[in-house]
N, C-alpha and C positions, 0 to 999 in steps of 0.2 A: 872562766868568767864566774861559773857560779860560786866558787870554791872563794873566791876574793869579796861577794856581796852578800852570801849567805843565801838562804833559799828562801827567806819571803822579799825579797828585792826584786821587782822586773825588770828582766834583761831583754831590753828593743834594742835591733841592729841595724840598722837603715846597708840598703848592701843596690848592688845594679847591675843588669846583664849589658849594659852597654858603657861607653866612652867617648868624652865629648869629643875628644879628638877623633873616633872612631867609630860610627855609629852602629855598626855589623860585630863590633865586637861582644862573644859570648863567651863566659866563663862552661854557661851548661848548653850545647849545642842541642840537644835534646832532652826531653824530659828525664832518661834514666841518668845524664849527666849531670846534668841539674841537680837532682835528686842525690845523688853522691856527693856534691860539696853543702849542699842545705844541711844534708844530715851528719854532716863534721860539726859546721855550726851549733845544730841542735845538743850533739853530745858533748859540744864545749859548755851549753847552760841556755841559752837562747831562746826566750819566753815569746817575743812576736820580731816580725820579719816587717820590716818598713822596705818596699822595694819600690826603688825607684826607676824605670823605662822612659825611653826619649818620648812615649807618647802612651799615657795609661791605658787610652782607648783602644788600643792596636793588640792581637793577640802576641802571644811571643811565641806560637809555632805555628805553623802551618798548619792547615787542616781543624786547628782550635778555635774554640772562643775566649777562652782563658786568659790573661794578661800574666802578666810576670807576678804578680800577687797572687792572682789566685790559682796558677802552677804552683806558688809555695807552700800555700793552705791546702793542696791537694796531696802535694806530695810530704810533707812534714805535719799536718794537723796542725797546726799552728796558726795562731790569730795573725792576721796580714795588717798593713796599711800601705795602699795603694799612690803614688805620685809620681808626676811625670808631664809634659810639655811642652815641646822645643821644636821649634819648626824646621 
C-alpha cells in the first residue's frame, strides 16, 4: 500500500473481527492473534485502523475493557477509529 501512495498519503483501513452472517466470528481469537495479522497490515503501510465490532461498547476479550479499537492501538500503536452497532 504504502509503495503505491507514497508516504505523506494516509493509509486508513476500516477492517472487523466479526461477520454479519456470523457474529462469534474472529480473525484474532486472542490478543497475540490479533496482534499477528494487525502487524501484516502494519508492514503493508497502514497509518490508522478504522475497526469496526457488532457493538463498540462491548470488550472483544474477556477479562478486558478494551473494544476492538483499542486492542488495535494497544497492540500496533497506531491511531484507531472506533464503530459498531447492531443488535
Amino acid at each position: 500500500m504504502r509503495a503505491a501512495v507514497g508516504p505523506d498519503y494516509p493509509v486508513i483501513i476500516r477492517l472487523s473481527q466479526w461477520k454479519q452472517q456470523d457474529f462469534t466470528a474472529q480473525p484474532g481469537r486472542d490478543p497475540e492473534a490479533m496482534e499477528e495479522w494487525l502487524m501484516a497490515v502494519v508492514d503493508a503501510g497502514a497509518d490508522i485502523f478504522h475497526c469496526s465490532q457488532r457493538r463498540f461498547w462491548e470488550p472483544e476479550f474477556e477479562g478486558s475493557d478494551l473494544n476492538f479499537a483499542g486492542w488495535a492501538k494497544k497492540l500496533t500503536g497506531k491511531p484507531t477509529i472506533t464503530v459498531g452497532s447492531s443488535a
